[in-house]
C-alpha positions as CSV (number, residue, x, y, z in Angstrom):
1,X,78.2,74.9,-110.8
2,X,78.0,75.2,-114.5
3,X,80.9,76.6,-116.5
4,X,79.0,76.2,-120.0
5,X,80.8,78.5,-122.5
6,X,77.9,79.4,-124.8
7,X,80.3,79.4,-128.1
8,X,80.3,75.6,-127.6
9,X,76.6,75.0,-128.1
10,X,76.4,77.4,-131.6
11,X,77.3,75.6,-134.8
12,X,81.0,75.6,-136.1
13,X,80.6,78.5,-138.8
14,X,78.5,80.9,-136.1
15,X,81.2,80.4,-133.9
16,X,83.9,82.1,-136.4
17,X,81.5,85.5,-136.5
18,X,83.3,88.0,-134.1
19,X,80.2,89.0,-133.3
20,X,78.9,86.1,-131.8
21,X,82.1,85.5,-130.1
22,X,81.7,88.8,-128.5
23,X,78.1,87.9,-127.6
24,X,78.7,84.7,-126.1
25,X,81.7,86.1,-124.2
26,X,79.3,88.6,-122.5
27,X,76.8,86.4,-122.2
28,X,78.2,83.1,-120.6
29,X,79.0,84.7,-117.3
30,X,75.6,85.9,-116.9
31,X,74.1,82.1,-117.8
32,X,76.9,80.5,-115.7
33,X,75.0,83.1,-112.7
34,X,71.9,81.6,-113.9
35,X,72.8,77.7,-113.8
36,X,74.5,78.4,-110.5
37,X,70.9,79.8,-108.9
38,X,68.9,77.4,-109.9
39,X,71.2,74.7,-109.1
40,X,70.8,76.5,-105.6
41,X,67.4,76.7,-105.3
42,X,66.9,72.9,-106.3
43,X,69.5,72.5,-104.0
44,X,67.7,74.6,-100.9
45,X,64.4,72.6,-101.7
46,X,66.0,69.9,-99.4
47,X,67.4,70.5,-95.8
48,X,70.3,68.2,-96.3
49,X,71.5,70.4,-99.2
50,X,70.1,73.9,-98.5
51,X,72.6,76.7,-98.9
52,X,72.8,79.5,-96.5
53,X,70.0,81.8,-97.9
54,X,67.8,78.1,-97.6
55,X,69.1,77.5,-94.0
56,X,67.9,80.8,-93.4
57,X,64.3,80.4,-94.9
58,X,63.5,77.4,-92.6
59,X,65.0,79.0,-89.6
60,X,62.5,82.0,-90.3
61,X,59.9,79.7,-91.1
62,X,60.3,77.6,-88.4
63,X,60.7,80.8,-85.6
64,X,64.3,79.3,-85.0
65,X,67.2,81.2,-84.1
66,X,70.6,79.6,-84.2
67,X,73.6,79.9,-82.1
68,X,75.8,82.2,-83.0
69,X,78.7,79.8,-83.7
70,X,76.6,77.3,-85.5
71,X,78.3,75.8,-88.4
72,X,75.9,75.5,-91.9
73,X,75.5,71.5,-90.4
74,X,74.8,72.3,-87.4
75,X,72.1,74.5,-88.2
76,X,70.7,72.0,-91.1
77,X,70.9,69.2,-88.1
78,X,68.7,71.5,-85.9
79,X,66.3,72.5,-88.5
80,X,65.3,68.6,-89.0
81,X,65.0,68.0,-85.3
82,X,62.6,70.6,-85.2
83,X,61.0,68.9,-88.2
84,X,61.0,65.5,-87.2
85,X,59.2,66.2,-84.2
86,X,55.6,64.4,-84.6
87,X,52.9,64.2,-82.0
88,X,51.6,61.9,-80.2
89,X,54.7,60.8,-79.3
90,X,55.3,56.7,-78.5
91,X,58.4,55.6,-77.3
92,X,59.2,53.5,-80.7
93,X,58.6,56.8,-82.5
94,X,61.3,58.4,-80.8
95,X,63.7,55.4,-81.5
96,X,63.0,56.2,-85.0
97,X,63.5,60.2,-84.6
98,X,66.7,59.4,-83.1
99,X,67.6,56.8,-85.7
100,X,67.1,59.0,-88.4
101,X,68.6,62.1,-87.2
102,X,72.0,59.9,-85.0
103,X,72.2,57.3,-87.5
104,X,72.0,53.7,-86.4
105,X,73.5,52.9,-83.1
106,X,74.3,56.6,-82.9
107,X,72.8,56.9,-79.4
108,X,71.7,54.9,-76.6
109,X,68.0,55.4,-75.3
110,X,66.5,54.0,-72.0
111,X,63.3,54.0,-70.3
112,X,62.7,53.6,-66.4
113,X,58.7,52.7,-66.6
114,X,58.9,53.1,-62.2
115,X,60.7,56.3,-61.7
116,X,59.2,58.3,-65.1
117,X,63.1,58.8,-66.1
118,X,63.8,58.8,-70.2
119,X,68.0,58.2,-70.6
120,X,69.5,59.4,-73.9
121,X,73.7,58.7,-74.3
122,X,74.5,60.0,-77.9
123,X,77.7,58.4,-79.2
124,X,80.7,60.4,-79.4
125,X,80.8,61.1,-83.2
126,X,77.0,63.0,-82.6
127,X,78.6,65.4,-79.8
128,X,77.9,68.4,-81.5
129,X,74.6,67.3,-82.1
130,X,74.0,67.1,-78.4
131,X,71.9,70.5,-77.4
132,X,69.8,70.4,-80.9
133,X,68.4,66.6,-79.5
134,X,68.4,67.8,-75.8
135,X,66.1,70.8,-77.2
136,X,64.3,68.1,-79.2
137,X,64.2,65.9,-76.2
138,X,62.4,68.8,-73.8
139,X,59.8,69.7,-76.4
140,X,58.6,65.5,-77.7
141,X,59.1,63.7,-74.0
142,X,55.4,64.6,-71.8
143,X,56.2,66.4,-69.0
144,X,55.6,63.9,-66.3
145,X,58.9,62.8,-67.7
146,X,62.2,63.3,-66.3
147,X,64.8,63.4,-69.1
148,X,68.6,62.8,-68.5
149,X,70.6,63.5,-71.3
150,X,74.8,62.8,-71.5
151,X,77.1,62.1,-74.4
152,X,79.2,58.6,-74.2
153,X,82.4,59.6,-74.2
154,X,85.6,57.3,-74.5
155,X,86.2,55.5,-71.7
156,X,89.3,53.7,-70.3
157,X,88.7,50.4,-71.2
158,X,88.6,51.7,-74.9
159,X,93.0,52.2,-74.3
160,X,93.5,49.4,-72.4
161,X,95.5,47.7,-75.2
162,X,97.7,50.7,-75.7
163,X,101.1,51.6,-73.5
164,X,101.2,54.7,-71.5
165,X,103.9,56.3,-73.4
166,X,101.8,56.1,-76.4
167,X,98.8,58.0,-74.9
168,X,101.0,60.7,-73.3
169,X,101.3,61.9,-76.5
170,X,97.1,63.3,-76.2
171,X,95.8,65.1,-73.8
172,X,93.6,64.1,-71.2
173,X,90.6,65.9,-73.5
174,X,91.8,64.7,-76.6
175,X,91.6,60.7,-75.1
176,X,88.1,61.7,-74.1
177,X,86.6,63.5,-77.0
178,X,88.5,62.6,-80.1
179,X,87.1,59.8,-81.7
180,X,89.8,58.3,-83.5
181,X,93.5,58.4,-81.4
């Protein structure tokens, strides 16, 4: 966002002229507009960025339509998975898919070469990334393939080292989902 008063960039003896002081005052809003659109559509060149009215672009583009509760992140995150797909698809490939759109050591991925089964565990702080992958998942893995997708949720080993009366305070839920207790 630019807040650029226009009276600052006009030489000390213009800016006395009432004139020009009524011009700049009618003017900067309209260039403050300006700045703020194109810092916007710089900003919805990239899918990390992109604004709404970007989001909404790619979505169109890409013959996406988002869930209905889909927070602007959410929406971003699924827009790269659909992006990131690349055929054909190799099994280091998709570590790299994953790596880029879970972060490193964001998920767990296994292969069972006998039984055609593809496991993906994404890590707890990826949960709501969890159907955009699964979606991801169906359209990269070949279709001799069975996938098996889950979250890792906290376990109890993880509160081994606390008392009881300290985790009563969560619920069951929270001990399960929240990341940090």
């Amino acid at each position: 966002m630019n807040n650029t008063d226009l009276l600052d960039h006009w030489p000390d003896e213009v800016q006395k002229i009432l004139e020009f002081r009524a011009i700049a005052e009618a003017e900067t809003p309209e260039m403050t507009a300006l700045w703020n659109e194109i810092d916007n559509m710089l900003a919805d060149q990239f899918i990390s960025t992109a604004t709404l009215r970007g989001v909404k672009r790619w979505e169109r583009i890409l013959k996406f339509v988002p869930k209905g509760d889909s927070t602007l992140d959410e929406r971003r995150f699924a827009i790269l998975t659909k992006l990131t797909e690349r055929l054909p698809y190799t099994f280091k490939m998709l570590h790299a898919i994953l790596t880029e759109l879970c972060g490193e050591g964001g998920y767990r991925l296994t292969l069972d070469r006998d039984s055609y089964t593809l496991t993906s565990n994404l890590g707890l702080p990826n949960y709501n990334k969890f159907q955009a992958v699964a979606s991801m998942l169906r359209r990269v893995v070949p279709a001799n393939m069975m996938i098996v997708t889950g979250v890792e949720y906290n376990r109890h080993s993880k509160f081994n080292k606390y008392r009881y009366v300290d985790l009563t305070a969560h619920s069951h839920s929270q001990l399960r989902k929240e990341v940090n207790i």
